[in-house]
C-alpha positions in Angstrom: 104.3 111.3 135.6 105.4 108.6 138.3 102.5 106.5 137.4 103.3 106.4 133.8 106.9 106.0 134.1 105.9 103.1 136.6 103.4 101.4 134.2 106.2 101.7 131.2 108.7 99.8 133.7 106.2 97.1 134.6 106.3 96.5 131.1 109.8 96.3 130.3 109.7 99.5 128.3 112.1 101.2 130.8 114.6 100.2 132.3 114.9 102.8 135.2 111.4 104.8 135.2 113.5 107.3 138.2 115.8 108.6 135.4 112.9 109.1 133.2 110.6 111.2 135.8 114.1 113.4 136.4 114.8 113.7 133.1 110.8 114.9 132.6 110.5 117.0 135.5 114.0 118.7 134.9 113.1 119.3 131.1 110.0 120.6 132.1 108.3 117.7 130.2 106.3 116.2 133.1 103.0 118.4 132.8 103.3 118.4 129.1 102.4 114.5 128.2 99.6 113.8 126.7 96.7 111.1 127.4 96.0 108.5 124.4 97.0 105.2 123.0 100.7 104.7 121.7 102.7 102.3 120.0 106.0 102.4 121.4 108.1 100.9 118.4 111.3 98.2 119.8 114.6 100.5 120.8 113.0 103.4 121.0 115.1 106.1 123.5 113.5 107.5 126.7 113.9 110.7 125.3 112.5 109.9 122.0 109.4 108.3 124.0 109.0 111.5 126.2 109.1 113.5 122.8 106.2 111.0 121.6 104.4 111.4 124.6 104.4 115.2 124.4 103.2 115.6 120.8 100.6 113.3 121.4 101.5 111.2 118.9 99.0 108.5 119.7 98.2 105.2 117.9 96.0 105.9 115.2 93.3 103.3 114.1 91.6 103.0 110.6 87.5 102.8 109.2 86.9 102.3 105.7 83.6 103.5 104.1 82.6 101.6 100.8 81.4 103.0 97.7 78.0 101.6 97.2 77.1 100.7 101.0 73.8 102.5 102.5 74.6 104.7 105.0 72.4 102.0 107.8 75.6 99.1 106.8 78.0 101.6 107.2 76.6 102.8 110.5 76.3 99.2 111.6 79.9 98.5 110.8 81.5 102.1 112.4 79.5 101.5 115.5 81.3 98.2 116.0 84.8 99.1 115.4 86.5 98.6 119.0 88.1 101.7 118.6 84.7 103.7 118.1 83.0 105.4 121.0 79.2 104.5 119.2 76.6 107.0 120.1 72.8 106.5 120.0 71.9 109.0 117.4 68.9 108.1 114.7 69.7 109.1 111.4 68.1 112.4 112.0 69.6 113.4 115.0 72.6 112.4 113.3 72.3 114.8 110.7 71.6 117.5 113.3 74.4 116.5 115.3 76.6 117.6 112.2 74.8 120.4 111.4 72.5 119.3 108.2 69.3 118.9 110.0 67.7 119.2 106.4 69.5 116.7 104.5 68.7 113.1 103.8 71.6 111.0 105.2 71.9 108.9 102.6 74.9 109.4 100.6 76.3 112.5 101.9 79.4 110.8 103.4 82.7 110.5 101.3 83.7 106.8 100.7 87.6 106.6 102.0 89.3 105.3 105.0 89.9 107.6 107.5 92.6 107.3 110.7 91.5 108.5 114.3 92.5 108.0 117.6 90.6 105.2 120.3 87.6 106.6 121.8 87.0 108.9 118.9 83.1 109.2 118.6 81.0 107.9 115.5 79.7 111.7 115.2 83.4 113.0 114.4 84.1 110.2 111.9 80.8 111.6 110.3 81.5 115.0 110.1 85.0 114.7 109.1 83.4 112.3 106.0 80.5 114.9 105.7 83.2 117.8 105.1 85.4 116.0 102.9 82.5 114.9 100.4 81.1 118.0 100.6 84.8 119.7 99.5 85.1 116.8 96.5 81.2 117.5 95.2 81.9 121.2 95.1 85.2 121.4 93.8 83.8 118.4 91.0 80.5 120.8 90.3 82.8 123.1 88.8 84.6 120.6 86.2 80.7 119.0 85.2 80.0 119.2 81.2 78.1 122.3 79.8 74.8 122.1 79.3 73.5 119.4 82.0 70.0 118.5 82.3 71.4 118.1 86.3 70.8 122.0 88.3 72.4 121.0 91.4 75.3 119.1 93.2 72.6 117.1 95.4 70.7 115.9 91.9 74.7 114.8 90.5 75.4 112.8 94.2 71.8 110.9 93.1 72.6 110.4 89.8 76.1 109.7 91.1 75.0 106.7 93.6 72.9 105.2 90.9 75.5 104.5 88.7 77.5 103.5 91.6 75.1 100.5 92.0 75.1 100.1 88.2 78.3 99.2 87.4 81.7 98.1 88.4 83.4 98.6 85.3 84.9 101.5 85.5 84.7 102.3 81.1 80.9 101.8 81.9 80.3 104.5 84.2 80.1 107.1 81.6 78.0 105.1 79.1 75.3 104.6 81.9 75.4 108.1 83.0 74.9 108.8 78.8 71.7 106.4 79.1 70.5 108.3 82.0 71.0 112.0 81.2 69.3 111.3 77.8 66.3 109.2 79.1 66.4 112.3 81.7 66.3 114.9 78.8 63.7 112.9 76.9 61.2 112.5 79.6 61.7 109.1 79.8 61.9 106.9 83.1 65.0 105.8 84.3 63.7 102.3 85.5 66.9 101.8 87.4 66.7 98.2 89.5 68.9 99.2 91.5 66.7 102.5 92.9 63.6 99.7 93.4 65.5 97.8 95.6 66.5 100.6 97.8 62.6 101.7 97.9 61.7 97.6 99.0 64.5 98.3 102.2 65.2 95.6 104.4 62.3 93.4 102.9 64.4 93.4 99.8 65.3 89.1 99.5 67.9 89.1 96.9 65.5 88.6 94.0 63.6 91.4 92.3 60.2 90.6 90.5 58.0 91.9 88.4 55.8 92.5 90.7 58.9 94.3 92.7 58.8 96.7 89.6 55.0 97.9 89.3 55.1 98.5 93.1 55.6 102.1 93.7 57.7 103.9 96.3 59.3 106.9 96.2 62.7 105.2 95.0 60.7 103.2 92.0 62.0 104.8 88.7 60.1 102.2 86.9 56.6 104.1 88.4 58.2 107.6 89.2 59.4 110.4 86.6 63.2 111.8 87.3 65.8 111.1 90.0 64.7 109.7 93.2 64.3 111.5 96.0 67.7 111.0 97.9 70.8 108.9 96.9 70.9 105.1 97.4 74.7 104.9 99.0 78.0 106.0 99.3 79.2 108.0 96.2 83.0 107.1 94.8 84.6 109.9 92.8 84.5 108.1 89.7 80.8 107.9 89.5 80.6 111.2 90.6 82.6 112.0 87.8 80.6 110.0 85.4 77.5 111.7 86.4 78.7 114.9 85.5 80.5 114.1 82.4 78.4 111.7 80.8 79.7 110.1 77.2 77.9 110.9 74.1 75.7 109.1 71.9 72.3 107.9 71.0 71.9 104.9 73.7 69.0 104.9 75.4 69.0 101.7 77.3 71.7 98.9 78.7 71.2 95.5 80.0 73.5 93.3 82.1 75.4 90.5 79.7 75.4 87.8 82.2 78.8 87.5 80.9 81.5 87.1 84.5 82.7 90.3 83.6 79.4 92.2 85.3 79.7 94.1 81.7 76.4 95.2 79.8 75.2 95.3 76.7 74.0 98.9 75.1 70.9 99.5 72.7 69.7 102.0 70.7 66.5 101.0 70.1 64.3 98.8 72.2 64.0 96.2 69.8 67.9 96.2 70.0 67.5 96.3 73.8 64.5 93.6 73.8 66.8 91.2 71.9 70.0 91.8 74.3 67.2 91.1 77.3 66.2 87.8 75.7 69.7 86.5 75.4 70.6 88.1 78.9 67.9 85.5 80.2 68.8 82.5 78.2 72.7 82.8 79.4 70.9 82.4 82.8 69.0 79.7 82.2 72.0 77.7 80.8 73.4 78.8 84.1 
């Protein structure tokens, strides 16, 4: 308590630290403080600071996950936060650390920004966003459309983080997810770009090829029947929401405008769908 009060007078917070230790010791407050990080607000009362100390009501800093990031950038980022206490974990030990040992990490965190103390460690910030997504995806499970070619809440987060990387507009969302639960239904491939690009990894170089499209990984829906294997990212609600509540219609295939927008451009048919292609790449070569 002396060494506390002494360190708030050194710093102009009080103006006589032996009143404070009294007050403390005589209010029985002086074993009670707590250790942490506080932000002591101008004017604030030595009693109202000894009430702070007590409830431990530390300085709380802030991490935001992204919808759409791969868990490896998100790691990346938490690990540097100056308030993190990183660990050394790999992926796997990570999800062992958290108690999945048999689930693929990818994806199974809930995109939100969560407030912690300093020193809190990467592995809490984890499991607190391992808990909360697994909360929303059950709680959403139960609202999903009747009928869904989907049989579990793992194959809706997949279908969920493909969308994710589909589409920004959020009156798309469920159109996509349309596209994909009927090609799903029909047997059809979902030849989803963004699922290639996961399977290329880090050699991926911004562009994806043709060549990029015959290659086959587990994540190439252009070579491989059905959902990939895991997720590809973070999952918001919304395209959670769109994958389990997908619109209605015949569409069975959509193509990026090229308009600023990021919108797309819906078919029916593929010759509809080859002739929104074909202007897709001539607004680019104007470009």
């Amino acid at each position: 308590m002396s060494q506390v009060a002494s360190d708030l007078a050194g710093n102009g917070i009080l103006k006589k630290s032996i009143w404070f230790i009294a007050y403390a010791r005589i209010s029985g407050a002086a074993t009670r403080i707590q250790s942490g990080e506080y932000l002591i607000s101008e004017g604030t009362t030595p009693r109202t600071l000894l009430r702070q100390l007590i409830e431990g009501r530390v300085l709380l800093h802030q991490f935001t996950m992204i919808e759409g990031q791969r868990f490896s950038e998100m790691l990346v980022k938490l690990r540097a936060h100056p308030a993190i206490h990183p660990s050394i974990y790999s992926n796997e030990n990570i999800m062992e650390e958290i108690g999945k040992p048999k689930l693929h990490w990818e994806g199974q965190f809930l995109p939100d920004t969560y407030s912690f103390p300093r020193g809190t460690s990467d592995l809490q910030i984890l499991a607190w966003s391992h808990q909360a997504l697994e909360e929303q995806l059950d709680k959403m499970w139960e609202t999903r459309a009747s009928g869904l070619i989907l049989k579990t809440p793992q194959e809706a987060l997949t279908l969920g983080s493909i969308i994710e990387k589909e589409t920004a507009m959020a009156d798309e969302r469920a159109r996509i997810s349309g596209v994909f639960h009927r090609r799903l239904e029909l047997g059809m491939r979902l030849q989803s770009d963004p699922t290639v690009i996961y399977g290329i990894g880090e050699s991926f170089d911004g562009n994806i090829r043709r060549s990029d499209l015959s290659r086959d990984t587990p994540y190439n829906t252009y070579t491989r029947d059905g959902l990939p294997p895991t997720p590809i990212g973070l999952v918001g609600q919304a395209s959670l929401g769109a994958a389990l509540n997908p619109s209605t219609g015949p569409e069975l295939y959509f193509v990026a405008t090229g308009l600023s927008d990021g919108s797309h451009h819906f078919s029916v048919t593929l010759e509809e769908h080859n002739q929104a292609v074909s202007e897709y790449l001539e607004r680019l070569a104007k470009d």
